[in-house]
C-alpha positions in Angstrom: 71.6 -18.9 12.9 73.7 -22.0 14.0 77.0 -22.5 12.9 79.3 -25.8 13.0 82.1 -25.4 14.3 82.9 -28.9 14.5 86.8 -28.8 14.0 87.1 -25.1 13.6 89.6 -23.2 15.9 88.3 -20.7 18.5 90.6 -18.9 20.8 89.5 -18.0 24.2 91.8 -15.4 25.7 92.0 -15.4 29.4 92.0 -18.4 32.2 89.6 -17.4 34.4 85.8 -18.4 35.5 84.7 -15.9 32.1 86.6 -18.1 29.8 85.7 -20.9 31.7 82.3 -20.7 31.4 82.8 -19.9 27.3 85.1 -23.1 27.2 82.2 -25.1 28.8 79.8 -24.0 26.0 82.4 -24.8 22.9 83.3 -28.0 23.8 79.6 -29.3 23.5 80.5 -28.2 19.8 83.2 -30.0 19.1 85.7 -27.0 18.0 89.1 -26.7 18.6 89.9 -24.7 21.5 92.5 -22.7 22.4 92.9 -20.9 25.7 95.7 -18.3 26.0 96.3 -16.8 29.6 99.8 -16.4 31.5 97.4 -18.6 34.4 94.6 -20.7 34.3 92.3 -21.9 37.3 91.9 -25.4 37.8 88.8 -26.4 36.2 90.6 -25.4 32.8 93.6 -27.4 33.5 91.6 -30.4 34.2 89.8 -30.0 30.5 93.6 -29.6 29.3 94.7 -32.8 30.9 91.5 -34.4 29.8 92.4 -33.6 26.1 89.2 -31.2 25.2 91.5 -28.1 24.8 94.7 -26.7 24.5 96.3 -24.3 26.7 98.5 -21.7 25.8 100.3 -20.2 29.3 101.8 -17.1 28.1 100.4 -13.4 27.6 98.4 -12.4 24.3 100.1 -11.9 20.9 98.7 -11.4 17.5 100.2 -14.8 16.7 97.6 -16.4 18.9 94.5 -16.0 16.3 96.6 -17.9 13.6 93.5 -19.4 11.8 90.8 -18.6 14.3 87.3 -18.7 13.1 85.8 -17.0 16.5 88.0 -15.5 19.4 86.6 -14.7 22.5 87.9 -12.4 24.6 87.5 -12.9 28.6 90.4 -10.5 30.1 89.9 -6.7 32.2 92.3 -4.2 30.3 90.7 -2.4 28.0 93.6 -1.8 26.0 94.5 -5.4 25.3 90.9 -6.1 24.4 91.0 -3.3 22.1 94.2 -4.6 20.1 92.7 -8.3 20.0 89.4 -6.9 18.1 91.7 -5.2 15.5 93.9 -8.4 15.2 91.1 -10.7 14.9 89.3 -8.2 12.4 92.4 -8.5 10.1 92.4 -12.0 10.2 89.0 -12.1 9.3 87.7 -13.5 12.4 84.9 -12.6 14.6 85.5 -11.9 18.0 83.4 -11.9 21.5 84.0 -9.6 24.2 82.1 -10.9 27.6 81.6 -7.5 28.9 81.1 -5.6 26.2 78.3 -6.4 24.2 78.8 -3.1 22.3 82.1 -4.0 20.7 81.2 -7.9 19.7 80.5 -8.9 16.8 78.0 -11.9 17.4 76.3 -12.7 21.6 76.3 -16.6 22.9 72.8 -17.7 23.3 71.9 -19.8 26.3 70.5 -23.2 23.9 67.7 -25.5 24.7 69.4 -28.8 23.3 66.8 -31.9 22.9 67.7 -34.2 20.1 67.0 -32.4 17.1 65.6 -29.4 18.9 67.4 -26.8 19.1 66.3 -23.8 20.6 68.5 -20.7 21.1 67.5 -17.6 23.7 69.4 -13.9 23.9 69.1 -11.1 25.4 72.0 -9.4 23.4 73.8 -9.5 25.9 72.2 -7.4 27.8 71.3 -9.9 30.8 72.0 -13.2 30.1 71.4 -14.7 33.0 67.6 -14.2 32.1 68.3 -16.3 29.2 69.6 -19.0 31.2 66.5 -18.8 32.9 63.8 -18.9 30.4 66.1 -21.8 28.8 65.2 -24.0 32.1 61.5 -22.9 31.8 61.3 -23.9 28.5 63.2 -27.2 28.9 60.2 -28.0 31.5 57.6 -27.0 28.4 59.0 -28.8 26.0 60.2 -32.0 28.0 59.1 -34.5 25.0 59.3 -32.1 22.1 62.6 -34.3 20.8 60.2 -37.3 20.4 57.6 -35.7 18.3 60.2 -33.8 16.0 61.7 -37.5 15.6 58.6 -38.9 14.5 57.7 -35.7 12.3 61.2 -35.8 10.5 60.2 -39.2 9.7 56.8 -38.8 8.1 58.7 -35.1 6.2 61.5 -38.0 4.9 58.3 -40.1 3.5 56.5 -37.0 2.4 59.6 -35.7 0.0 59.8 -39.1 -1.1 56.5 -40.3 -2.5 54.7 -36.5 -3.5 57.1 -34.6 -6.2 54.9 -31.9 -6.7 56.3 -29.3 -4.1 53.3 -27.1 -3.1 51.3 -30.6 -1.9 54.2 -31.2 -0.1 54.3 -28.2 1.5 50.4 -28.0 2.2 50.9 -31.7 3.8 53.7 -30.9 5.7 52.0 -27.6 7.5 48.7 -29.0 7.6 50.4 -32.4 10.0 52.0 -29.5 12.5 49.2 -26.7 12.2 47.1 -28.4 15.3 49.9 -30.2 17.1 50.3 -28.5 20.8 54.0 -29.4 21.8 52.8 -28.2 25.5 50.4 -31.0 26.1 53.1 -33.7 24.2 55.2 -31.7 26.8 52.9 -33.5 29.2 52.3 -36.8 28.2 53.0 -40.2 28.7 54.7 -42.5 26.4 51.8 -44.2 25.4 50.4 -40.8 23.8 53.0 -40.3 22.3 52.8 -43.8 20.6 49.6 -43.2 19.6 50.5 -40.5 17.7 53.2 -42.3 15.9 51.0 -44.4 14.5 48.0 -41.6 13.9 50.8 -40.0 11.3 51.4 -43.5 10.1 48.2 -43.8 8.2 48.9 -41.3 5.9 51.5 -43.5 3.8 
């Protein structure tokens, strides 16, 4: 499952390299970011200055989840994390705890972004930096994989167009992808991949 957040307010609490490192990944989505801490390293004040979130420099009260979506929460005491689950329960948010995969209700994948592709990798939390790492092996596999899904969605935008009836679309649309091997695109040049463009071409 992806969700938008485009515009939708996530709380990060803490202002260290934890919450750093979450702040990094939500600003590729465009949400509204809010970081409470009573200190912040410098990488987050240099995102604050920049504009791409807003920093909060105080300690954690319930007020601070006022219209979250998803809080994340990137502090040490137990005790504090523990009240911020409850608070963001009862606002009907859904809350993140770095270390503690047991007590969140939804894991960050590592994501495989290539135009259209998206591709997201977990481990449940369990070991995520393996996840980062089969994220860069698959990034090598699939190095041209945004190109072919480009010139796919355009032939699926034709398909839906000219044939109503739904099961020849369907059969169509498997039957184009059933012997495509994204490896070897993975591998090709730009002329191959041309060729193809205009292979699926003859079908309209």
């Amino acid at each position: 499952m992806f969700l938008r957040l485009n515009g939708k307010i996530c709380v990060v609490i803490g202002g260290g390299n934890v919450a750093y490192r979450k702040v990094v990944t939500l600003i590729e989505t465009g949400a509204n970011i809010k970081v409470v801490s009573p200190v912040f390293i410098e990488p987050l004040l240099h995102f604050s200055k920049a504009g791409k979130i807003e920093l909060i420099q105080k300690k954690y009260s319930v007020d601070d989840l006022n219209g979250a979506f998803l809080v994340f929460v990137a502090i040490g005491s137990k005790d504090i994390t523990k009240k911020i689950i409850e608070d963001a329960h009862a606002r009907g948010a859904l809350c993140n705890v770095v270390n503690d995969r047991h007590v969140s209700d939804f894991f960050v994948p590592s994501i495989f972004m290539d135009g259209d592709l998206k591709i997201a990798i977990s481990t449940n939390g369990r070991y995520p930096a393996a996840a980062s790492k089969i994220k860069s092996e698959i990034a090598n596999f699939y190095s041209n994989a945004s190109e072919i899904i480009e010139i796919l969605g355009e032939f699926r935008d034709k398909v839906i167009k000219k044939i109503s009836d739904p099961d020849k679309r369907k059969r169509i649309l498997l039957d184009i992808v059933k012997d495509i091997d994204f490896y070897h695109f993975g591998k090709s040049h730009k002329n191959q991949i041309e060729e193809f463009r205009n292979e699926i071409s003859k079908w309209f």
